[in-house]
PDB file as gemmi writes it, atoms N, CA and C in Angstrom:
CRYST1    1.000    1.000    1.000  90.00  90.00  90.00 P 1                      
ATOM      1  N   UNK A   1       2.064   1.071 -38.527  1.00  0.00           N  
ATOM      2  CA  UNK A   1       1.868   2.004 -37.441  1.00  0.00           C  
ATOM      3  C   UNK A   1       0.625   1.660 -36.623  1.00  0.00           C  
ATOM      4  N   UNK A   2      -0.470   1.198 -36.811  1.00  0.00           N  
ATOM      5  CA  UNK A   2      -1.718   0.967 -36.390  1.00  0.00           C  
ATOM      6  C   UNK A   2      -1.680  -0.071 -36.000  1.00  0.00           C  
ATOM      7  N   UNK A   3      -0.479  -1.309 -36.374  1.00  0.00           N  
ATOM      8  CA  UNK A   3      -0.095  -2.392 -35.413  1.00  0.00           C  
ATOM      9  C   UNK A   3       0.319  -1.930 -34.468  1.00  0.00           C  
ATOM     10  N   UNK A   4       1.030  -1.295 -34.193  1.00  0.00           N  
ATOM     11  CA  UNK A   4       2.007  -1.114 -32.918  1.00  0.00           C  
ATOM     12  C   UNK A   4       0.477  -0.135 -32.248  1.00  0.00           C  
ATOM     13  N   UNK A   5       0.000   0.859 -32.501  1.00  0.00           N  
ATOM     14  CA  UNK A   5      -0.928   1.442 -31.542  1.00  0.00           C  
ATOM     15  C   UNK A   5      -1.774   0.424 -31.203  1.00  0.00           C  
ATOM     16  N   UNK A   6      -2.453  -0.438 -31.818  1.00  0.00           N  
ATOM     17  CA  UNK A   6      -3.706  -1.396 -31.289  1.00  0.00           C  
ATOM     18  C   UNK A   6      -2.902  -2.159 -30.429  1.00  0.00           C  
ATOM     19  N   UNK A   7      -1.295  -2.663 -30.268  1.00  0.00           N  
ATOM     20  CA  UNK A   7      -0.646  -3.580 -29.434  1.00  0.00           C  
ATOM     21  C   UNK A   7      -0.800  -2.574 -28.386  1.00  0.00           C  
ATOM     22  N   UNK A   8      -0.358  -1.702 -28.314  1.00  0.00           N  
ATOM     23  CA  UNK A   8       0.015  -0.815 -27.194  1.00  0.00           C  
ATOM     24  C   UNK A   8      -1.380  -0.679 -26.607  1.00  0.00           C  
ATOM     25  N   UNK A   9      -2.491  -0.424 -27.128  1.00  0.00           N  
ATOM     26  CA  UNK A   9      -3.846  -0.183 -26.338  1.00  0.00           C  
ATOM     27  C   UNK A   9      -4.028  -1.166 -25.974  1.00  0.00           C  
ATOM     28  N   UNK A  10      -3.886  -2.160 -26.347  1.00  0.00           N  
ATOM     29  CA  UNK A  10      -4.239  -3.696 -26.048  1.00  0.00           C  
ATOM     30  C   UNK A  10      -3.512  -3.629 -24.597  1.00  0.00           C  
ATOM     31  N   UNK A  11      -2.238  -4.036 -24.771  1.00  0.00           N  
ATOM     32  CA  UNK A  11      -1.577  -3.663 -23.387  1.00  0.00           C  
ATOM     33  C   UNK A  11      -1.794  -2.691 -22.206  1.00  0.00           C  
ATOM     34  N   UNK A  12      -2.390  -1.578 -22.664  1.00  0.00           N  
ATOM     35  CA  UNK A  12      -2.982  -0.617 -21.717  1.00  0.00           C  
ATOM     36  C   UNK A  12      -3.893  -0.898 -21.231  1.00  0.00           C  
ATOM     37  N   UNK A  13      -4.855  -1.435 -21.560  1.00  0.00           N  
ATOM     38  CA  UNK A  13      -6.499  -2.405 -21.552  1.00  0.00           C  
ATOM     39  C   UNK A  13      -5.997  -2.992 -20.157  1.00  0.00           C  
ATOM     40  N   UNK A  14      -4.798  -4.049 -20.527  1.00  0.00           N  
ATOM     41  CA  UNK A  14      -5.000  -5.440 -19.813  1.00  0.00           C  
ATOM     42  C   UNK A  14      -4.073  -4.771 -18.548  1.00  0.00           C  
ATOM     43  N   UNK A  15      -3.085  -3.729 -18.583  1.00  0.00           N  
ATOM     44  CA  UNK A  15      -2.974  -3.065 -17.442  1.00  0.00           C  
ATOM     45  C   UNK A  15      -3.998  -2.520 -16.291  1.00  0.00           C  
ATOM     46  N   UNK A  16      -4.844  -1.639 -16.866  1.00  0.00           N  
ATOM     47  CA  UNK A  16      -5.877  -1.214 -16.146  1.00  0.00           C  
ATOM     48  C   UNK A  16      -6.444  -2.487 -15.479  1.00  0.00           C  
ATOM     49  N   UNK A  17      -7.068  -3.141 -16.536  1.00  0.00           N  
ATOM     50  CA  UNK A  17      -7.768  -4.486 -16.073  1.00  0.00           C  
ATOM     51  C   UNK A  17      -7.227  -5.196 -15.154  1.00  0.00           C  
ATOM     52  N   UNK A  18      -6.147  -5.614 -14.658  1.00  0.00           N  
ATOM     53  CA  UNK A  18      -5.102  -5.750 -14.011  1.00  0.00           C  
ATOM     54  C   UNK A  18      -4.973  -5.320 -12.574  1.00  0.00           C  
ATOM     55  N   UNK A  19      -4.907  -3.704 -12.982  1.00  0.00           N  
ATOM     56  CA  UNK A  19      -4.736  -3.132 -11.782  1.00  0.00           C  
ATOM     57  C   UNK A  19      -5.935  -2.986 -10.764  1.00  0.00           C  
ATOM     58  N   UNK A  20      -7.167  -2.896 -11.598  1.00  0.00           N  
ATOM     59  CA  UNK A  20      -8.612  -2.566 -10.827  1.00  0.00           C  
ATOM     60  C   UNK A  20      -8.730  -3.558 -10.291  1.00  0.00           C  
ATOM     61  N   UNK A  21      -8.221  -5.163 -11.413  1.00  0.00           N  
ATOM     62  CA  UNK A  21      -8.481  -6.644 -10.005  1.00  0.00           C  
ATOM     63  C   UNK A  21      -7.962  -6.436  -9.222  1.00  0.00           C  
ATOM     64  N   UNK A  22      -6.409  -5.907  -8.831  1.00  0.00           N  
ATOM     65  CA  UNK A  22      -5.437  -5.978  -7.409  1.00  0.00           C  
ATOM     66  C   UNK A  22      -5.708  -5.362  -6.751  1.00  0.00           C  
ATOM     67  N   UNK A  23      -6.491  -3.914  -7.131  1.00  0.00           N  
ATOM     68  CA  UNK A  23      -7.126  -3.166  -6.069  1.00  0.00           C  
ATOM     69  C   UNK A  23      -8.101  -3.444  -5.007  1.00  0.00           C  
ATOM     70  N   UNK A  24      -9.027  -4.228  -5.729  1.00  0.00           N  
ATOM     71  CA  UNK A  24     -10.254  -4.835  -5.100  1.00  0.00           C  
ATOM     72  C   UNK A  24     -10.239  -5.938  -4.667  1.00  0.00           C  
ATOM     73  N   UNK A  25      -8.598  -6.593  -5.048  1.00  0.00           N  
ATOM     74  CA  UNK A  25      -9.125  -7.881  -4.585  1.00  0.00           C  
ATOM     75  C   UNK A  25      -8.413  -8.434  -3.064  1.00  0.00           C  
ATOM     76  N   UNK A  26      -9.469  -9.420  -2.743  1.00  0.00           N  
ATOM     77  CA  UNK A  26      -9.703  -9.361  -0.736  1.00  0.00           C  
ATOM     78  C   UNK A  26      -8.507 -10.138  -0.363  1.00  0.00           C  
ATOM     79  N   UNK A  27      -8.054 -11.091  -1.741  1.00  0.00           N  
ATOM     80  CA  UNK A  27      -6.665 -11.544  -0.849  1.00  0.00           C  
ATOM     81  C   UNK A  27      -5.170 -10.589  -0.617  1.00  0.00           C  
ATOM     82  N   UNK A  28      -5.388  -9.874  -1.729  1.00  0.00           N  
ATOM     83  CA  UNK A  28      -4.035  -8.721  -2.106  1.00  0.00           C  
ATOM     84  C   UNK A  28      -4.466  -8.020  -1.585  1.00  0.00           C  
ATOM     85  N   UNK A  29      -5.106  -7.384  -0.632  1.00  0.00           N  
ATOM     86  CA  UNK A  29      -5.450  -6.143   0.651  1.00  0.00           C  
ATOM     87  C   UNK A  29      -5.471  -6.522   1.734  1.00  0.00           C  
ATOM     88  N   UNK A  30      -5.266  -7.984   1.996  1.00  0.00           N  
ATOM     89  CA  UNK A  30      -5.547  -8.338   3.707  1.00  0.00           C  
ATOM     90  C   UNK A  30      -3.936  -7.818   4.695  1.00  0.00           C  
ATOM     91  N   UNK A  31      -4.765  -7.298   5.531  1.00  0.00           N  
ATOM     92  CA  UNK A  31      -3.264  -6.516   6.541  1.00  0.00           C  
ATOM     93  C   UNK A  31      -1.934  -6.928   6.153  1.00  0.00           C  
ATOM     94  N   UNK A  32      -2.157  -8.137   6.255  1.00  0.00           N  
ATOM     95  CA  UNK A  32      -0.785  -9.079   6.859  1.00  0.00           C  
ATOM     96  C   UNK A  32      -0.358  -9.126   5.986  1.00  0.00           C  
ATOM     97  N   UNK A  33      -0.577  -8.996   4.344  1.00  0.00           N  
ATOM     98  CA  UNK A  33      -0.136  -9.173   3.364  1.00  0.00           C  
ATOM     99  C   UNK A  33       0.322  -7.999   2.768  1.00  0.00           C  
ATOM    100  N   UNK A  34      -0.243  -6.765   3.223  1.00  0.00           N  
ATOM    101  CA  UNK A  34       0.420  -5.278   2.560  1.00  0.00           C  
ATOM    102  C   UNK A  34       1.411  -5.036   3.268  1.00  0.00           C  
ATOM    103  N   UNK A  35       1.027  -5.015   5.117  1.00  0.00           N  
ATOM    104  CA  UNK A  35       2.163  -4.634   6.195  1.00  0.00           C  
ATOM    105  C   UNK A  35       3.268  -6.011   6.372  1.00  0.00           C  
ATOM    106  N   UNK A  36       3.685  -6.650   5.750  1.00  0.00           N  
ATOM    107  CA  UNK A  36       4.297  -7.551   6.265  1.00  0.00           C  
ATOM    108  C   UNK A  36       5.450  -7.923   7.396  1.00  0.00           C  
ATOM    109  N   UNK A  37       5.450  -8.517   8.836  1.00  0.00           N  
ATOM    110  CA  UNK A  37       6.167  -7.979   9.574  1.00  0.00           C  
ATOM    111  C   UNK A  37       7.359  -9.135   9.571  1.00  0.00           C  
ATOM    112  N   UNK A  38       8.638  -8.538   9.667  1.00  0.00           N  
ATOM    113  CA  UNK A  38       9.485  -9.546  10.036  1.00  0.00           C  
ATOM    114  C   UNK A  38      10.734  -9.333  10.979  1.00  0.00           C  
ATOM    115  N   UNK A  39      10.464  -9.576  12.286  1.00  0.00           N  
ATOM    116  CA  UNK A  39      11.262  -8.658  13.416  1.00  0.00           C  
ATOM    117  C   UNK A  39      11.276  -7.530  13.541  1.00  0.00           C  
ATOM    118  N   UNK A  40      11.964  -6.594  13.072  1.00  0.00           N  
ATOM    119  CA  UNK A  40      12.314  -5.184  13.658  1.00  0.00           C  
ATOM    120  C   UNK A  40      11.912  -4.572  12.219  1.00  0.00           C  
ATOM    121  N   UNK A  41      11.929  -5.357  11.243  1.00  0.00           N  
ATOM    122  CA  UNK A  41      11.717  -4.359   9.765  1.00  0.00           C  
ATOM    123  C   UNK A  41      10.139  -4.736   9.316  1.00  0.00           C  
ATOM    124  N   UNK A  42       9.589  -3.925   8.407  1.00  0.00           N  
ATOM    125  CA  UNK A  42       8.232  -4.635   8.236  1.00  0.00           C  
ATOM    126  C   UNK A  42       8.559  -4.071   6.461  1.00  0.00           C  
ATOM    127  N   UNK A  43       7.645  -5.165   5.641  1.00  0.00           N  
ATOM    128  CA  UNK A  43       7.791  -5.062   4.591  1.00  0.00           C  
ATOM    129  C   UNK A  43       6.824  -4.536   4.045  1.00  0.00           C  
ATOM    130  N   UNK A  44       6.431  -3.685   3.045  1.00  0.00           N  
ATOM    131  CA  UNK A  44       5.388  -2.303   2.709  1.00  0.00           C  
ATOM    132  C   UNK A  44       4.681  -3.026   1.125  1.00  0.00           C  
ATOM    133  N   UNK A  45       3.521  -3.345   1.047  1.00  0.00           N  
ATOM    134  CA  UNK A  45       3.672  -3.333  -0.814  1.00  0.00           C  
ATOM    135  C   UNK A  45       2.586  -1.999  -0.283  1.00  0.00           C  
ATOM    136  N   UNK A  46       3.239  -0.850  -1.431  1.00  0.00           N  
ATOM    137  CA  UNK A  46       2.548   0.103  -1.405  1.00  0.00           C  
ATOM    138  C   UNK A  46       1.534   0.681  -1.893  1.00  0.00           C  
ATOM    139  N   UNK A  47       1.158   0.255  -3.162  1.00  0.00           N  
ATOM    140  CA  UNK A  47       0.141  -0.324  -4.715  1.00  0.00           C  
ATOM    141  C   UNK A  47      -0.142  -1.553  -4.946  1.00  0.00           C  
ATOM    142  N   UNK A  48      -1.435  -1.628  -5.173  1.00  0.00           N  
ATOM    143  CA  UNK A  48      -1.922  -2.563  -5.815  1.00  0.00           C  
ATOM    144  C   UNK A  48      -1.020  -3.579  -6.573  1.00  0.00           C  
ATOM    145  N   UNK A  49      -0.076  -3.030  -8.012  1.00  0.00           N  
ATOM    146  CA  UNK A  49       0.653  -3.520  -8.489  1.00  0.00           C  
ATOM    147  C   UNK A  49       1.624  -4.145  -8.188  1.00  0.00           C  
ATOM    148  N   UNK A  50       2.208  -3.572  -6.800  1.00  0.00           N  
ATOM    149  CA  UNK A  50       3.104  -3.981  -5.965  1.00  0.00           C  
ATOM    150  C   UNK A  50       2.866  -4.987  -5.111  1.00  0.00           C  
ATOM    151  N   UNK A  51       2.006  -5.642  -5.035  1.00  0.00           N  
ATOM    152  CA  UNK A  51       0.966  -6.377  -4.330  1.00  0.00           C  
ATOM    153  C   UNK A  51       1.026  -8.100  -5.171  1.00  0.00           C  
ATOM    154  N   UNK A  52       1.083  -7.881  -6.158  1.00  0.00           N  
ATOM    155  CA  UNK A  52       1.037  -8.613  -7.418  1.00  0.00           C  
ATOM    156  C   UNK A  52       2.923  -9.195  -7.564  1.00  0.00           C  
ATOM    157  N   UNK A  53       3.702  -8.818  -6.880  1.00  0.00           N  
ATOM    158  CA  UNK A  53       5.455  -8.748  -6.907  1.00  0.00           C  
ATOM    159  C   UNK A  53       5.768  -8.880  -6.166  1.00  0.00           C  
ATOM    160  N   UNK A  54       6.905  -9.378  -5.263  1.00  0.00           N  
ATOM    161  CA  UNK A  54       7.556  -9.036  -3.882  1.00  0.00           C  
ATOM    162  C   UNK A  54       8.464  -8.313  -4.327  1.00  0.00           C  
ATOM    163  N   UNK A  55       9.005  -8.282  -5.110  1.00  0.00           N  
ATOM    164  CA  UNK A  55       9.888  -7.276  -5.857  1.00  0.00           C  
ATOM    165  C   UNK A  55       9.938  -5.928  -5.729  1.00  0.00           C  
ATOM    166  N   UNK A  56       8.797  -5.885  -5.714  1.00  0.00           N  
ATOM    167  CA  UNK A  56       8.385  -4.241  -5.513  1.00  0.00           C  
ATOM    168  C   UNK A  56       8.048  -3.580  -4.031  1.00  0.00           C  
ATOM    169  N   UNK A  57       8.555  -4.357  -3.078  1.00  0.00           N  
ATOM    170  CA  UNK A  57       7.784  -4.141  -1.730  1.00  0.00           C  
ATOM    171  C   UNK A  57       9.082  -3.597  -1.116  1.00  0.00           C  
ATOM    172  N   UNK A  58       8.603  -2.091  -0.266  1.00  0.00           N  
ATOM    173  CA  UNK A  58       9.817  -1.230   0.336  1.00  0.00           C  
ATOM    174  C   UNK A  58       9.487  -1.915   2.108  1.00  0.00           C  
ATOM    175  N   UNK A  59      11.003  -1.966   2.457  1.00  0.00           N  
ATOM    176  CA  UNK A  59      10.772  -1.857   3.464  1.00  0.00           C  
ATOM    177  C   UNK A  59      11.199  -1.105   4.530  1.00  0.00           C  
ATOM    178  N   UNK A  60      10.263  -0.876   5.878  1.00  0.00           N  
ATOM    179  CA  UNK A  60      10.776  -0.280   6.760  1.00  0.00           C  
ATOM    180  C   UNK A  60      11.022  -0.046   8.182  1.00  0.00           C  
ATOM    181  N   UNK A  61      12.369   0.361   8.973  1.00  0.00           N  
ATOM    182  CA  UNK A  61      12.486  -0.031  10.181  1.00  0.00           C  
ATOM    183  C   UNK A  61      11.397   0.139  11.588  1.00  0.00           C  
ATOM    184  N   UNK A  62      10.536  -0.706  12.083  1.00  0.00           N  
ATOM    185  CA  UNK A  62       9.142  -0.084  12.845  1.00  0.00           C  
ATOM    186  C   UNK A  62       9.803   0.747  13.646  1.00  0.00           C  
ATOM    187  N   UNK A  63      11.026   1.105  14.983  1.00  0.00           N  
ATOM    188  CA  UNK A  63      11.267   2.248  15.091  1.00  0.00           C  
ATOM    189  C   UNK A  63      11.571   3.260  14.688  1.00  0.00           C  
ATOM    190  N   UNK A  64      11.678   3.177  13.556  1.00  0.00           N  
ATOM    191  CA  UNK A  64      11.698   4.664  12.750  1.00  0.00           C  
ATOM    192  C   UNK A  64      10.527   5.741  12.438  1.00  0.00           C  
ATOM    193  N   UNK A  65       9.363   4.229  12.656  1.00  0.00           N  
ATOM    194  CA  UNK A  65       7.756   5.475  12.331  1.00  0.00           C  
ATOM    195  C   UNK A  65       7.481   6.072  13.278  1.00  0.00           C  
ATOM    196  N   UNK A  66       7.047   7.284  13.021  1.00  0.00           N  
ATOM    197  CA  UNK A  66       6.858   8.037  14.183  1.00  0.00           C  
ATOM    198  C   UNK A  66       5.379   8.842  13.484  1.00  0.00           C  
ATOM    199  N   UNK A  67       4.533   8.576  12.532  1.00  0.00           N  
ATOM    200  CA  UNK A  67       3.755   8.926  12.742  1.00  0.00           C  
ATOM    201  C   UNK A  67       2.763   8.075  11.369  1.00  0.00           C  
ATOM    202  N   UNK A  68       1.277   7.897  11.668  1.00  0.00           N  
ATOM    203  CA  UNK A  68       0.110   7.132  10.615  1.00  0.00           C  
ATOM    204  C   UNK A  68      -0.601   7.779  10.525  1.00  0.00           C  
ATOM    205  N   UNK A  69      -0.847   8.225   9.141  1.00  0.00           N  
ATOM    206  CA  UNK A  69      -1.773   8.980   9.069  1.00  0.00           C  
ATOM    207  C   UNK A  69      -2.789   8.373   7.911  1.00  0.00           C  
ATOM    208  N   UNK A  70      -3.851   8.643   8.267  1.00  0.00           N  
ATOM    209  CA  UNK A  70      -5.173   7.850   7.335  1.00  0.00           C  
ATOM    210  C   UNK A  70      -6.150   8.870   6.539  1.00  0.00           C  
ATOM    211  N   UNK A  71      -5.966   9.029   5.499  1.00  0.00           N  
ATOM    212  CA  UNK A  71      -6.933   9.876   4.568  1.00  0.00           C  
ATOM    213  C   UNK A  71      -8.081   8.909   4.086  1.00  0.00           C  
ATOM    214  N   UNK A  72      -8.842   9.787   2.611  1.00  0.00           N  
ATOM    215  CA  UNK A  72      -9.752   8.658   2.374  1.00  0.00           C  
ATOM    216  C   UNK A  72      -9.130   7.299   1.127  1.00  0.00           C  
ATOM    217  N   UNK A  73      -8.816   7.417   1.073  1.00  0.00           N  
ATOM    218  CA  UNK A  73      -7.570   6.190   0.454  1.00  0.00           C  
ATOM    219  C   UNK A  73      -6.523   6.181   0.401  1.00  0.00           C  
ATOM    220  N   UNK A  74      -6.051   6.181   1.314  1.00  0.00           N  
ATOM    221  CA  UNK A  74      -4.189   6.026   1.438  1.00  0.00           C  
ATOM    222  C   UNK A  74      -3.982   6.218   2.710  1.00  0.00           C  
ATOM    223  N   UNK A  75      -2.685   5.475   3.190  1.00  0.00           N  
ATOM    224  CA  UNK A  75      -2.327   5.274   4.911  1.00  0.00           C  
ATOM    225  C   UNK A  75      -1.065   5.318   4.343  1.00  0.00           C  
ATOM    226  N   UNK A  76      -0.486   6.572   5.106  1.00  0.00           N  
ATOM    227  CA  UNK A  76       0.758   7.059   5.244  1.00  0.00           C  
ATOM    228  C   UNK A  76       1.857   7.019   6.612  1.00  0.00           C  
ATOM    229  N   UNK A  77       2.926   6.482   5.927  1.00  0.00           N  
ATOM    230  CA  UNK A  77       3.381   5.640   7.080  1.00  0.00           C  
ATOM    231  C   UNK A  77       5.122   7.250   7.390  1.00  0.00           C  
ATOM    232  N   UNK A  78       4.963   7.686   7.941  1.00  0.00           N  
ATOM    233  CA  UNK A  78       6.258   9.157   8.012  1.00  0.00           C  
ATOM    234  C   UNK A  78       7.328   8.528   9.098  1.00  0.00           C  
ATOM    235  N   UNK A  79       7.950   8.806   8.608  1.00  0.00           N  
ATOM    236  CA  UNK A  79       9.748   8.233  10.095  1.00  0.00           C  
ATOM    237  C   UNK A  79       9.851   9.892  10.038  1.00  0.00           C  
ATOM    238  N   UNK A  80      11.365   9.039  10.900  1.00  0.00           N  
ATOM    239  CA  UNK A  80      11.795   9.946  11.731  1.00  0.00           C  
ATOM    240  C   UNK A  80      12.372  10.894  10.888  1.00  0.00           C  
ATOM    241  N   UNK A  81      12.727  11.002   9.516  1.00  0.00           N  
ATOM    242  CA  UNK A  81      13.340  11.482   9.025  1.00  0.00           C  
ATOM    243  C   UNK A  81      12.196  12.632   7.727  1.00  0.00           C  
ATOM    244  N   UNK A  82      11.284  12.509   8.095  1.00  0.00           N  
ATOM    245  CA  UNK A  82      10.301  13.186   7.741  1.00  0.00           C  
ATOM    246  C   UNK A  82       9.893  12.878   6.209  1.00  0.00           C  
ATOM    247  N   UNK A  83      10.487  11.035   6.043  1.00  0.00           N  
ATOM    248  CA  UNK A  83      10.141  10.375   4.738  1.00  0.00           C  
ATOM    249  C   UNK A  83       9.144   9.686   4.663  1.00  0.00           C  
ATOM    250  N   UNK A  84       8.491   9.774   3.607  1.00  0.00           N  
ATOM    251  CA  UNK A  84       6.885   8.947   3.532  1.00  0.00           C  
ATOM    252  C   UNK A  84       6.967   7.763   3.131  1.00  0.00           C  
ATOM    253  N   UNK A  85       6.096   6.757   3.351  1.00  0.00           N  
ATOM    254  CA  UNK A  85       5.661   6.016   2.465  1.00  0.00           C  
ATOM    255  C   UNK A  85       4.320   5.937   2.554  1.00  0.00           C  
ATOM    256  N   UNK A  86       3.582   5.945   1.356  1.00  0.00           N  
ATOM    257  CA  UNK A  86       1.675   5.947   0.735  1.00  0.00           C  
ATOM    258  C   UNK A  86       1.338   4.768   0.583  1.00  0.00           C  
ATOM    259  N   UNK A  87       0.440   3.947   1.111  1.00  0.00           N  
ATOM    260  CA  UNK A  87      -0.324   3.138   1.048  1.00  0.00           C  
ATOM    261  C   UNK A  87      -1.456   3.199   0.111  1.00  0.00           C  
ATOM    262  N   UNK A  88      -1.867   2.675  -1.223  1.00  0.00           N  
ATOM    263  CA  UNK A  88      -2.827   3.092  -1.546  1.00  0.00           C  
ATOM    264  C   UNK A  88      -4.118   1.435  -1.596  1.00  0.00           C  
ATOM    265  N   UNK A  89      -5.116   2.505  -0.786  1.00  0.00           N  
ATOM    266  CA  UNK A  89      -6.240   1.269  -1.103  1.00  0.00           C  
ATOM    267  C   UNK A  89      -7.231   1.639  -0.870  1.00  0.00           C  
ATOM    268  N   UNK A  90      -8.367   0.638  -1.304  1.00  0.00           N  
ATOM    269  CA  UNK A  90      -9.754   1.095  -1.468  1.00  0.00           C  
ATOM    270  C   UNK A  90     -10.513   1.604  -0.160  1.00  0.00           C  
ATOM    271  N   UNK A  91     -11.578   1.856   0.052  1.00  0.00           N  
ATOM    272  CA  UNK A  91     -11.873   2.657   1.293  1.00  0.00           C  
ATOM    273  C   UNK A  91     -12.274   1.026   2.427  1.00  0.00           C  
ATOM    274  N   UNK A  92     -12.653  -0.070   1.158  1.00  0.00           N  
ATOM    275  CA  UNK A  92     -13.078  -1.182   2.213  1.00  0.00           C  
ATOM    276  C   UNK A  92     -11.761  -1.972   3.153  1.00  0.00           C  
ATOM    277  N   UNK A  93     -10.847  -1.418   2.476  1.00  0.00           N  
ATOM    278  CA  UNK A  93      -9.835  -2.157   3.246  1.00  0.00           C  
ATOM    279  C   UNK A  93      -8.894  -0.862   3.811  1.00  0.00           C  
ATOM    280  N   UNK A  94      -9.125  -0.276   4.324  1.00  0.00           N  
ATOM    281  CA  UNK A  94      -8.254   1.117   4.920  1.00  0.00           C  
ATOM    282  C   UNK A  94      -8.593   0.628   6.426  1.00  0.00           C  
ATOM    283  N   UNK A  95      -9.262   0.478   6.342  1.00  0.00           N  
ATOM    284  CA  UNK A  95      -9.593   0.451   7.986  1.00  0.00           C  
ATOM    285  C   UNK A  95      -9.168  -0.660   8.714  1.00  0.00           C  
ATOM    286  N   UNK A  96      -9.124  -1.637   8.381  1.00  0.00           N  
ATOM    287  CA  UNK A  96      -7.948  -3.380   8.617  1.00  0.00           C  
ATOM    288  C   UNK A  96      -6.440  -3.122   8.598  1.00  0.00           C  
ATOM    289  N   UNK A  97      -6.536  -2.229   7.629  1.00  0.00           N  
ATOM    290  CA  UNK A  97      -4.659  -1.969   7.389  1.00  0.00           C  
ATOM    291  C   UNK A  97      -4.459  -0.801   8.383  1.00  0.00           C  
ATOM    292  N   UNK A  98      -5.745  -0.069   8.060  1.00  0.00           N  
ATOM    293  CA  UNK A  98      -4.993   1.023   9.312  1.00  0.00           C  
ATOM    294  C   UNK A  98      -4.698   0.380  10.951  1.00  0.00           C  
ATOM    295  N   UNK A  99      -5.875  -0.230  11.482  1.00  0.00           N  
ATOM    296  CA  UNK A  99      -5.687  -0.909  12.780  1.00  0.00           C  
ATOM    297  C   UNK A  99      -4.585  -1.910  13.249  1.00  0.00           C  
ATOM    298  N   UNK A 100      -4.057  -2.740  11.747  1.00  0.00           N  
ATOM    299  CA  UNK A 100      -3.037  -3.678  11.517  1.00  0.00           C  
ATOM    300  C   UNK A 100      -1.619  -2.383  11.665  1.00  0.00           C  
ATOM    301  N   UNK A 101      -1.524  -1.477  11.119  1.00  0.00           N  
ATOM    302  CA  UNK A 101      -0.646  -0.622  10.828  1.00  0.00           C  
ATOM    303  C   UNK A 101      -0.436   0.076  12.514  1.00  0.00           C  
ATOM    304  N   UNK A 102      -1.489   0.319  13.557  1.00  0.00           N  
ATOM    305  CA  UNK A 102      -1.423   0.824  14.601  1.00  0.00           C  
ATOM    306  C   UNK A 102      -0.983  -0.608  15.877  1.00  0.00           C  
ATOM    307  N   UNK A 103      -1.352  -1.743  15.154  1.00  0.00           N  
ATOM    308  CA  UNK A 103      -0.804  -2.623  16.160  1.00  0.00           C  
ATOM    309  C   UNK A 103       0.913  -2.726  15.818  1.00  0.00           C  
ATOM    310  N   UNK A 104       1.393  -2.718  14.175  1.00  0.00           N  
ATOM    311  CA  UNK A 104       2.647  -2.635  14.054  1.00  0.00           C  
ATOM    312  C   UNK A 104       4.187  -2.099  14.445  1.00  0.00           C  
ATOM    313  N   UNK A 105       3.017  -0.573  14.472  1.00  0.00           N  
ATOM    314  CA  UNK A 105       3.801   0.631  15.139  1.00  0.00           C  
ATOM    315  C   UNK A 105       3.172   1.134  17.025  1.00  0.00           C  
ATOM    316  N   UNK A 106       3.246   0.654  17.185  1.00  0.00           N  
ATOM    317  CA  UNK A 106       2.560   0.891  18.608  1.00  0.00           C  
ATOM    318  C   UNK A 106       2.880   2.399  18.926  1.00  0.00           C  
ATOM    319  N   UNK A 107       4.322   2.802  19.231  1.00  0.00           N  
ATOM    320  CA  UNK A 107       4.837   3.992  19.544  1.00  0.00           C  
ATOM    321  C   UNK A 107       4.721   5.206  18.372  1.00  0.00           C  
ATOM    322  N   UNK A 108       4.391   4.986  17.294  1.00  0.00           N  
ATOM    323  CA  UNK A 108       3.901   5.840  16.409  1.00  0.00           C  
ATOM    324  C   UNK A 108       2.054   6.264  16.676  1.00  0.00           C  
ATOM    325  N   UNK A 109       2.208   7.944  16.726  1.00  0.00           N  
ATOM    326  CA  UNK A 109       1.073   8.466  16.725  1.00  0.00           C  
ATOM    327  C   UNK A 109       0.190   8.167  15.442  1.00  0.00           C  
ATOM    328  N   UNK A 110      -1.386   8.323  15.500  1.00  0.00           N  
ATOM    329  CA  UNK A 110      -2.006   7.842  15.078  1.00  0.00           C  
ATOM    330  C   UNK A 110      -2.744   8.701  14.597  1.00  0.00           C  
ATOM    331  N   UNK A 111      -3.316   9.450  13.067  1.00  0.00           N  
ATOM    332  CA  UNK A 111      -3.977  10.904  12.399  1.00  0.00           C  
ATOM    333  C   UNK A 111      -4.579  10.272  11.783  1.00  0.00           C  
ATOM    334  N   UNK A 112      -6.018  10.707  12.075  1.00  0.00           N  
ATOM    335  CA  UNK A 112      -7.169   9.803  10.827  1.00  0.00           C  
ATOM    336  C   UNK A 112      -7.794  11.740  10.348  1.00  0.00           C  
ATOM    337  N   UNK A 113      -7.365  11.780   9.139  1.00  0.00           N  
ATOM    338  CA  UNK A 113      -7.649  13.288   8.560  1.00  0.00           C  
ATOM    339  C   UNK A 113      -9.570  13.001   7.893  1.00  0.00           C  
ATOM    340  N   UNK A 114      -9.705  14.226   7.679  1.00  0.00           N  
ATOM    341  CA  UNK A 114     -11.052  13.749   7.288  1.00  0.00           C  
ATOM    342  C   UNK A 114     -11.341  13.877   6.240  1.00  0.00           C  
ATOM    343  N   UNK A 115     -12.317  12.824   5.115  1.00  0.00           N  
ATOM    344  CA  UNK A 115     -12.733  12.962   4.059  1.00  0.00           C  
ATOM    345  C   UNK A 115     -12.651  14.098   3.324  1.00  0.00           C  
TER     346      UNK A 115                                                      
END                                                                             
């Protein structure tokens, strides 16, 4: 029994550890690499973890956003259909993705909420 818990913490360890590098790190946060654009659809990694996969990356139609909104870590991307998608990232890179995110969507309004 105390094998399997020390495996499992072990694994939890190297998750965290994991995730705090993808968070912070400057190549897995640069615009072009979270918002990815490709014609009319743009591709989303929405987490850190997701960042780390292409697998995991949603995508979505740029006329459909109709509105960006920027808290203190997370840029929320809303369509027309009043569905979200959350961006989550550190406060040093919110502000690249958000401006990258306002050149993407041009016709989508633009909400920076406050701290």
């Amino acid at each position: 029994m105390s094998f399997y818990l020390s495996i499992s913490a072990s694994l939890f360890g190297l998750y965290v550890i994991i995730n705090l590098w993808a968070m912070h790190s400057r190549r897995l946060n640069r615009p072009a690499y979270v918002l990815t654009e490709f014609d009319s659809i743009v591709g989303v990694r929405h987490n850190s973890l997701s960042r780390l996969s292409a697998g995991f990356t949603t995508f979505v139609v740029k006329h459909h956003i109709r509105r960006i909104q920027v808290t203190r870590e997370c840029l929320t991307l809303f369509t027309d259909t009043d569905e979200c998608v959350e961006i989550w990232l550190c406060e040093e890179y919110l502000t690249s993705n958000a401006t990258h995110a306002k050149g993407l969507f041009p016709e989508a309004e633009f909400v920076r909420l406050p701290a």
